[in-house]
C-alpha positions as CSV (number, residue, x, y, z in Angstrom):
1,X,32.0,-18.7,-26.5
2,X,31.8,-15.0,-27.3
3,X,28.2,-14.5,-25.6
4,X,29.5,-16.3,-22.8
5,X,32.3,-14.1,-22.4
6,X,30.2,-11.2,-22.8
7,X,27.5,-12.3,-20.7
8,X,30.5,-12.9,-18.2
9,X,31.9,-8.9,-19.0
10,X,28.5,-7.1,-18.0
11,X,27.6,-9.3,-15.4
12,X,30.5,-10.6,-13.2
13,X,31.9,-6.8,-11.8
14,X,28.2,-6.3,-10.3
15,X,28.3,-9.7,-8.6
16,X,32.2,-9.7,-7.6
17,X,31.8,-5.9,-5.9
18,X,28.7,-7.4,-3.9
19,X,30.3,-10.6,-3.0
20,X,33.6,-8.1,-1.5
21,X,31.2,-5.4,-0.1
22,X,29.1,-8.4,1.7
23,X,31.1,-10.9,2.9
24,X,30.7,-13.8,5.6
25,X,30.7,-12.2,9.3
26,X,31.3,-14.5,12.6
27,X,31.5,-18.1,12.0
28,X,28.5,-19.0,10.1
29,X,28.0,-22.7,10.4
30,X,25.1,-24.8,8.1
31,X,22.2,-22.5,5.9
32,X,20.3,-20.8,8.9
33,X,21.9,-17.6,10.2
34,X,22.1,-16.4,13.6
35,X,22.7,-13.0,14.9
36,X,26.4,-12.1,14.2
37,X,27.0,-15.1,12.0
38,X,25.7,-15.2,8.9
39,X,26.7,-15.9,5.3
40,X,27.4,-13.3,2.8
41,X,26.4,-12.4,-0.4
42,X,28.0,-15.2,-2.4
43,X,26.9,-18.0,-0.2
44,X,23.7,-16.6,0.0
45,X,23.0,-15.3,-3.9
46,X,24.1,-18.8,-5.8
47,X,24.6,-21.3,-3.1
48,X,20.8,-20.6,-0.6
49,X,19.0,-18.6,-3.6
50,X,19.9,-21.1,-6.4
51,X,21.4,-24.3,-5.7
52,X,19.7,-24.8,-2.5
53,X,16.4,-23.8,-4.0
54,X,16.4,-25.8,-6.8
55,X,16.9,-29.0,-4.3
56,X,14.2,-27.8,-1.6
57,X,16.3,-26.9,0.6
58,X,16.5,-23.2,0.8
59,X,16.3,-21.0,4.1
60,X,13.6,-20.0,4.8
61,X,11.4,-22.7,3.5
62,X,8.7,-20.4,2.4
63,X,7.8,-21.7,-0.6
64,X,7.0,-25.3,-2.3
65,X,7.1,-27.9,-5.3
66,X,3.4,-27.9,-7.0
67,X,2.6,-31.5,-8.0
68,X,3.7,-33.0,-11.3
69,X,0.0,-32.5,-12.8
70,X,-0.2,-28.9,-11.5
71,X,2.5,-27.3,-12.7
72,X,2.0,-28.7,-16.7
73,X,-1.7,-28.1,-16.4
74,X,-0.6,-24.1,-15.2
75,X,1.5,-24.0,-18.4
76,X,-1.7,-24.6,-20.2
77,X,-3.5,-22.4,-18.6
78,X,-1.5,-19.5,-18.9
79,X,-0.9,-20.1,-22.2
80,X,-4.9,-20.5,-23.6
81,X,-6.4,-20.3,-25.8
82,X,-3.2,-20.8,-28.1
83,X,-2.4,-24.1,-26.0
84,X,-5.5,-25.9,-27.7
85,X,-2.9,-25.4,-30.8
86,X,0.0,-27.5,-29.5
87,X,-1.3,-31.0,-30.5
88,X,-1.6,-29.6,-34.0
89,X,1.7,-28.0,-34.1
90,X,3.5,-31.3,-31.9
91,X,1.9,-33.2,-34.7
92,X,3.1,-31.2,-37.5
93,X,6.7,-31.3,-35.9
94,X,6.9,-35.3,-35.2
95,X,6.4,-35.2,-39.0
96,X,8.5,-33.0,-40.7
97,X,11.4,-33.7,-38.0
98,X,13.5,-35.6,-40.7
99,X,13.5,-32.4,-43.1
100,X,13.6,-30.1,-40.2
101,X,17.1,-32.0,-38.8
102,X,18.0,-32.0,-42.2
103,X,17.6,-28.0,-42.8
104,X,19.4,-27.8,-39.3
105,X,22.4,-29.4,-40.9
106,X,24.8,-26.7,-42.6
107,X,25.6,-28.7,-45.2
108,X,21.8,-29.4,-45.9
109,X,19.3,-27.1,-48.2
110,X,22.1,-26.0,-50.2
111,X,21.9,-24.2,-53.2
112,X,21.9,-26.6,-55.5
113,X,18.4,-27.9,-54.3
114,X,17.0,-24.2,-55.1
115,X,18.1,-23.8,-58.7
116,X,16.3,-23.9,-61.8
117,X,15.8,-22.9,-65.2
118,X,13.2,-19.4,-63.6
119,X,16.0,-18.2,-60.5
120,X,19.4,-17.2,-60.9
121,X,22.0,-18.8,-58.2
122,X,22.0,-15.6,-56.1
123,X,18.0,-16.3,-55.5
124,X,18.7,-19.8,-54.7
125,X,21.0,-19.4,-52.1
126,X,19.0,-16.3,-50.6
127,X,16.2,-19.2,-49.9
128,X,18.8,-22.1,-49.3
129,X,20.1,-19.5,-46.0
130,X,16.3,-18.7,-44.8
131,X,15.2,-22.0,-45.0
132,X,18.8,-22.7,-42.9
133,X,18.1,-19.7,-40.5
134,X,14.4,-20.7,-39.8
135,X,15.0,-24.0,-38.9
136,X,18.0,-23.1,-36.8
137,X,16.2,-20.8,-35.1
138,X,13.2,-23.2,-34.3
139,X,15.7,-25.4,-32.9
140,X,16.9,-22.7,-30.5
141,X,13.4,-21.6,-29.4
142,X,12.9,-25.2,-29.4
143,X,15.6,-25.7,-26.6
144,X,15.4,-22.5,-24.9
145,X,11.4,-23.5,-23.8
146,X,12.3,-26.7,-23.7
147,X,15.2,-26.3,-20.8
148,X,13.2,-23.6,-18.6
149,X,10.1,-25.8,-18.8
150,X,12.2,-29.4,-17.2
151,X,14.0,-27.2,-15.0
152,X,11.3,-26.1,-13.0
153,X,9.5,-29.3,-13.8
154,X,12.2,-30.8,-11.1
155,X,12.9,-27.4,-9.2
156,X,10.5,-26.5,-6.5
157,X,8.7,-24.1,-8.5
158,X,5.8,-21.8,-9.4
159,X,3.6,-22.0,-12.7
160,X,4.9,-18.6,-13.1
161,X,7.9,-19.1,-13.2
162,X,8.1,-20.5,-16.6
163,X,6.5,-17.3,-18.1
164,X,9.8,-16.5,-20.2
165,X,9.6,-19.7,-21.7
166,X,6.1,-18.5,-23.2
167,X,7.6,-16.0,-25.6
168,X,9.7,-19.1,-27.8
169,X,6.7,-21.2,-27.2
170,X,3.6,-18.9,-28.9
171,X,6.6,-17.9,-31.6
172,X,6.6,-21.3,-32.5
173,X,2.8,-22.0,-32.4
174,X,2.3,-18.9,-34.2
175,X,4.7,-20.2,-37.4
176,X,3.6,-23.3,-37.0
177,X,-0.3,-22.0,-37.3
178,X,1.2,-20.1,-40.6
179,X,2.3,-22.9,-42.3
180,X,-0.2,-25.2,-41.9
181,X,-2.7,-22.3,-42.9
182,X,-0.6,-22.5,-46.1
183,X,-0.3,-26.0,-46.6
184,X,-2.1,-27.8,-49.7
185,X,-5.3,-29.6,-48.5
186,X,-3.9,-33.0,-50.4
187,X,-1.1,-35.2,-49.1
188,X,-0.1,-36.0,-45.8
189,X,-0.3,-32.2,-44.9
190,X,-1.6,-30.9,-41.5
191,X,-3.7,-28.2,-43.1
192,X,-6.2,-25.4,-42.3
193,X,-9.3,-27.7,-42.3
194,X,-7.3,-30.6,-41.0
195,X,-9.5,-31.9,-37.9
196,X,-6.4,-31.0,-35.4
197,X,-7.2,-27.3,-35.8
198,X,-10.9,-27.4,-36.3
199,X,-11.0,-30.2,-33.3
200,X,-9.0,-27.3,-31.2
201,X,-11.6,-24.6,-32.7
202,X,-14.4,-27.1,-31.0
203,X,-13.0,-27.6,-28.3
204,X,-12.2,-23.5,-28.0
205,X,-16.2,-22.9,-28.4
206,X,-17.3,-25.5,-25.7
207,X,-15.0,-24.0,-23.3
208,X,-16.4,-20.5,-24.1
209,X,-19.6,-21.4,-23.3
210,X,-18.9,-23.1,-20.6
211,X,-17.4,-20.0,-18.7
212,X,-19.6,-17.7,-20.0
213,X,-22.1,-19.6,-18.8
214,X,-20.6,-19.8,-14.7
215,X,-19.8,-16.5,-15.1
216,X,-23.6,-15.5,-16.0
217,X,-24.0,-17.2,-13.0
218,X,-22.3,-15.5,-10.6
219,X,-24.0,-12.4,-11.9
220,X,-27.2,-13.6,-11.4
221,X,-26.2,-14.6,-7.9
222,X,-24.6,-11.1,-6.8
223,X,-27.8,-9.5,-9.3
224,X,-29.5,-7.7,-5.6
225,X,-26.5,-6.9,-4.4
226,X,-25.0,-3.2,-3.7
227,X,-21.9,-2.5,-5.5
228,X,-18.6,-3.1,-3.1
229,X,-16.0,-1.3,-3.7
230,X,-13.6,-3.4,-1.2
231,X,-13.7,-6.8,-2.7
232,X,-11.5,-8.1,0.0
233,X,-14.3,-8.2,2.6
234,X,-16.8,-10.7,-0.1
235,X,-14.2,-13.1,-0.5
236,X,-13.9,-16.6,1.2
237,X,-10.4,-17.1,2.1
238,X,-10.2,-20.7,1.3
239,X,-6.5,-21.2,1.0
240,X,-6.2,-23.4,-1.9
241,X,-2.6,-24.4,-2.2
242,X,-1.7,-22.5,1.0
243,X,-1.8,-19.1,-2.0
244,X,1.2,-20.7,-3.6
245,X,-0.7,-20.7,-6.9
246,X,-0.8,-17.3,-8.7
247,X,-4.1,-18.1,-9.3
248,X,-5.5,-19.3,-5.7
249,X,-7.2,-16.0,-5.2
250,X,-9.7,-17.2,-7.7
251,X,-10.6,-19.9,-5.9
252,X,-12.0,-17.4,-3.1
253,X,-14.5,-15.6,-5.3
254,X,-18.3,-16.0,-4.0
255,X,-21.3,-15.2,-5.4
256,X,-21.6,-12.1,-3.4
257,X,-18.0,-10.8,-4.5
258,X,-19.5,-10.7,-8.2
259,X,-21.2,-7.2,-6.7
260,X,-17.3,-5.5,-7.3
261,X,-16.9,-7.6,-10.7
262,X,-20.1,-6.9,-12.8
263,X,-18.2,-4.8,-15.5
264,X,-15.3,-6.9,-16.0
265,X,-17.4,-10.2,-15.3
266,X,-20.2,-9.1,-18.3
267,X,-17.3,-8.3,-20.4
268,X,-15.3,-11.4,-20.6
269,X,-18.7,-13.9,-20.3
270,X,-19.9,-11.8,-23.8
271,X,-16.8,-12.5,-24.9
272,X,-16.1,-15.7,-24.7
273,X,-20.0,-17.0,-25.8
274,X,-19.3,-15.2,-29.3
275,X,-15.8,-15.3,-29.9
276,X,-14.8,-18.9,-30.0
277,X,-18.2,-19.8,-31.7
278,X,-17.5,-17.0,-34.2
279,X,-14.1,-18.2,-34.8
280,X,-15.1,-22.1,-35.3
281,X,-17.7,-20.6,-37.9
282,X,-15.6,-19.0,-39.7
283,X,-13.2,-22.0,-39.7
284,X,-15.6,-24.2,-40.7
285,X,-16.3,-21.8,-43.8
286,X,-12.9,-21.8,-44.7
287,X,-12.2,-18.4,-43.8
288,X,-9.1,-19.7,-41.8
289,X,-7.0,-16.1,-41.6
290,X,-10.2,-14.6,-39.9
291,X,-11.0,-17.4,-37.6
292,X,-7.3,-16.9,-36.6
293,X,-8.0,-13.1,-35.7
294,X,-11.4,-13.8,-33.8
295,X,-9.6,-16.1,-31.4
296,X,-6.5,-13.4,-31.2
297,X,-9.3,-10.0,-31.0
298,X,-11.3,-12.8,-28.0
299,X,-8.0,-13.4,-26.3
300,X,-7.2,-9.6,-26.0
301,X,-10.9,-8.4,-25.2
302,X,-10.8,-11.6,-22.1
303,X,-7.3,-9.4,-21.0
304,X,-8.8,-6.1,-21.0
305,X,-11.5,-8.0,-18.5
306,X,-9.1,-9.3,-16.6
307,X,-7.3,-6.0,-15.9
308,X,-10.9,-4.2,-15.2
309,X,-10.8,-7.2,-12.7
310,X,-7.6,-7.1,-11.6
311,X,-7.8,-3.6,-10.8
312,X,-11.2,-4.2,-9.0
313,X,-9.0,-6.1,-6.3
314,X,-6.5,-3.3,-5.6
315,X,-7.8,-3.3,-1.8
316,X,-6.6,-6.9,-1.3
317,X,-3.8,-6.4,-3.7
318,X,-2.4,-3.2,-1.9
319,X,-2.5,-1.4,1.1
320,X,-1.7,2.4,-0.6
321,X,-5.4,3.7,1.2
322,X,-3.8,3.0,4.1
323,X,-0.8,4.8,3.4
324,X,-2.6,7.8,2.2
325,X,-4.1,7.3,6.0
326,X,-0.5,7.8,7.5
327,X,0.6,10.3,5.3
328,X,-2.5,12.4,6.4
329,X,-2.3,11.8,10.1
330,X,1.1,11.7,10.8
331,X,3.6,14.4,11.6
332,X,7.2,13.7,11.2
333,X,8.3,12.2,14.2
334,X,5.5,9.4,14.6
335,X,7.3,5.9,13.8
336,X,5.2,3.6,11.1
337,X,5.4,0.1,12.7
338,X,4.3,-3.3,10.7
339,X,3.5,-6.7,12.5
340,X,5.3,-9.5,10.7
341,X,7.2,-9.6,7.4
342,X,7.5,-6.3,5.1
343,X,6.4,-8.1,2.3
344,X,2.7,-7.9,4.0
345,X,2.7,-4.3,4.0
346,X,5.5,-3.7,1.2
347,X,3.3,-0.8,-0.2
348,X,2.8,1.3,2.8
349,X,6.4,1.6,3.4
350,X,6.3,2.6,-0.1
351,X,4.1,5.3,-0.6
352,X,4.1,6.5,2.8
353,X,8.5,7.0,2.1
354,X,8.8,6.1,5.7
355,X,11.3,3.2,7.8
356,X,9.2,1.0,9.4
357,X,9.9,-1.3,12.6
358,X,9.3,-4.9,11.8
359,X,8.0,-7.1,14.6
360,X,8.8,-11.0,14.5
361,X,9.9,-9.7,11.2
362,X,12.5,-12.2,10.8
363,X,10.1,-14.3,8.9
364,X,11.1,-14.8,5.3
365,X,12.5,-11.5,3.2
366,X,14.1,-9.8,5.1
367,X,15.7,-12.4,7.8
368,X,19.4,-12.8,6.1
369,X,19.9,-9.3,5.7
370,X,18.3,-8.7,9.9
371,X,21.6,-10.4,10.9
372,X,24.5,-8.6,9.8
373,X,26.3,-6.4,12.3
374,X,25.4,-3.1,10.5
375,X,21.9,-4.0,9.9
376,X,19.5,-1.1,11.2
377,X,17.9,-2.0,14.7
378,X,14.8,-2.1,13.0
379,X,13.7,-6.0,14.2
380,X,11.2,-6.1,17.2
381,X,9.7,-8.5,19.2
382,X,6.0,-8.7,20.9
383,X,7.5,-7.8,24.3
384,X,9.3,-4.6,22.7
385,X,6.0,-3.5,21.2
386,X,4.0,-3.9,24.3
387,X,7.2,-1.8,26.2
388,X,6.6,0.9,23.6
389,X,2.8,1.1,22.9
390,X,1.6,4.3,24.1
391,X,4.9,5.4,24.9
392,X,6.9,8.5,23.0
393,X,5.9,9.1,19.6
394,X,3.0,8.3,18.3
395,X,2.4,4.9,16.5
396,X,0.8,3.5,13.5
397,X,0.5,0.1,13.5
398,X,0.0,-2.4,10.1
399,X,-1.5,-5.6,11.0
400,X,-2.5,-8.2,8.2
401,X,-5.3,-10.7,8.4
402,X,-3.3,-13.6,10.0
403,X,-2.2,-11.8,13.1
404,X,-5.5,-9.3,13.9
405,X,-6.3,-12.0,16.9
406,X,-2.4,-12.7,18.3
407,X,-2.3,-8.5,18.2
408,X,-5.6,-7.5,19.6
409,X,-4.5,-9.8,22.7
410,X,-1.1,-8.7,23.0
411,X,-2.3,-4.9,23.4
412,X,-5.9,-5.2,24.3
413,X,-7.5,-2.3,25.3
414,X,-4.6,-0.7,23.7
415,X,-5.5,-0.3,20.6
416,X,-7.1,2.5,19.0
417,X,-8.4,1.0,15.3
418,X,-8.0,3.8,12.6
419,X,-9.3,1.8,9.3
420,X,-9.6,-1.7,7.8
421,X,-8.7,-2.2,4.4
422,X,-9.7,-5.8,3.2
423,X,-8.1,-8.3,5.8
424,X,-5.7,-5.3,7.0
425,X,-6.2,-3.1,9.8
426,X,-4.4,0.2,10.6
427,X,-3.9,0.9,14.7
428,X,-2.8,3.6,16.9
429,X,-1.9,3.8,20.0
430,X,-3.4,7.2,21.2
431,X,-7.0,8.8,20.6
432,X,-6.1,11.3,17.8
């Protein structure tokens, strides 16, 4: 009761003073808003944002519900290589989950069961309340995973969006993993050279080489080609999952696009050929703390790839070279307009510290907020760009991929193309 109270004392004022600065205006009827009617902050915070979204049925419908297989299989994913650990640890915890309830219990592990003729009572009931605490607060990692994990399972959802359940997960693998390293090889003990870790150790090498062995590949594919600094124009666009995924951008990598990804591509395939086989070595040796490290040091070294990569794809990532194109061109009075919703060009707006217009903005982020009487008349259709193309100040015009055709009709001839940036152009509407 006392951290829900103070859970309710540092977040209820915030959320009370917006519900009474933003409340409903007109006569808002059903989810979708309309100009002069729309819901206010309360409706549209926990009733469209949460309990709407959580049955599908959220305004704007911009987003989805991966399938059942998807979104478990994304857990594992983002969680590797320490997810080839679970079975071990699931088996380990279906076995001791009598002495584990029992330790849960606060009448359980009590002193008594720690004394002997070698500890005084004061040392046994130091142990009696660690053994209580640690399994209490398995049970609370247990259940705080546990409830984020089903939730989404049934929620439209992202695999992302389970991330915070990651942290009470790998705390539990990683105490797990330390227990089992410490168990006695006799008995009925899950221990370090028990076939459930050095299975998972196996299984951790074969994959290694697996993806070293593709990504070798698409080095020796890309091997003639001139570095490319602008991945976005190597990649294939394929869509899978529409981009919902946080990882469908992979899916779009081609041989060719391995030009802008030698570095970090070289990297991680070196890495994962000798890391997981070192690791099963050393395993196998019974050098279980080190095996342990080499997968941890070949988890980290993969990351640092990954950001070498991740930075490699800035251009599709971010439009900021096109902002440092506005900032260079335009004097103070030129207006900054972006076709479609400010999320596509979220960064020039950003770094160029300008308003922008939005036409057929009213797409997904900013539509609830477009409809309040106060909102800035910022919202623009095609027919108000094509009145004011070419007309007063001077323009600079975002486009992203998906509307370079629509745009290039609707002002052709018109259009005066400054840069391209990946899929992104940058127009003007006068020779400079």
């Amino acid at each position: 009761m006392s951290g829900i109270l103070l859970f309710l004392a540092i977040a209820a004022p915030w959320h009370i003073l917006a519900g009474l600065r933003n409340p409903d205006h007109g006569n808002p009827v059903g989810t979708i808003p309309t100009p002069g009617h729309v819901h206010g902050f309360l409706y549209f915070y926990f009733i469209n944002e949460h309990v709407l979204r959580f049955l599908g049925k959220r305004y704007p419908h911009d987003y989805n519900k991966q399938p059942f297989w998807v979104f478990w299989l994304g857990q594992l994913v983002w969680l590797f290589p320490w997810s080839l650990y679970f079975p071990a640890v699931l088996r380990r915890a279906w076995r001791n989950r009598r002495l584990a309830w029992a330790d849960v219990r606060y009448d359980a592990s009590n002193t008594l069961h720690f004394l002997d003729a070698r500890s005084t009572a004061y040392e046994a009931a130091s142990i009696a309340a660690r053994v209580r605490f640690r399994a209490r607060t398995g049970l609370l990692l247990s259940l705080y995973a546990a409830f984020i994990l089903l939730f989404f399972a049934i929620s439209t959802n992202q695999e992302y969006y389970t991330w915070p359940a990651y942290f009470p997960l790998l705390i539990l693998t990683a105490g797990s993993l330390g227990a089992i390293e410490e168990a006695p090889e006799a008995g009925r003990w899950i221990n370090a050279k028990s076939k459930w870790i050095t299975g998972a150790h196996a299984v951790f090498a074969v994959m290694g080489v697996a993806v070293a062995a593709l990504l070798v590949g698409g080095l020796w594919t890309s091997r003639h080609l001139p570095y490319v600094s602008d991945i976005g124009t190597l990649v294939a666009h394929r869509g899978v999952g529409d981009y919902s995924l946080a990882t469908s951008s992979f899916f779009d990598l081609t041989g060719q696009s391995f030009a802008a990804l030698r570095l970090p591509a070289a990297l991680a395939a070196v890495t994962l050929l000798v890391g997981p086989l070192v690791a099963w070595t050393l395993r196998k040796r019974g050098h279980s703390f080190e095996s342990t490290v080499s997968v941890a040091f070949t988890a980290a070294v993969f990351l640092i790839a990954a950001h070498i990569a991740f930075v490699r794809f800035e251009p599709m990532l971010s439009s900021r070279a096109i902002a440092t194109t506005v900032n260079r061109l335009a004097s103070p009075g030129d207006e900054l307009v972006l076709y479609g919703d400010q999320s596509y060009g979220s960064s020039v707006i950003f770094y160029t510290h300008r308003q922008a217009l939005l036409v057929n903005g009213r797409a997904s982020s900013m539509i609830w907020g477009s409809y309040y009487p106060d909102a800035p008349h910022i919202f623009l259709e095609d027919s108000d760009l094509v009145s004011r193309w070419g007309t007063g100040p001077r323009k600079f015009l975002f486009v992203a991929g998906d509307y370079h055709d629509h745009v290039e009709s609707l002002l052709n001839g018109r259009l005066y193309k400054l840069q391209v940036l990946s899929d992104k152009t940058l127009y003007t509407d006068r020779p400079l």
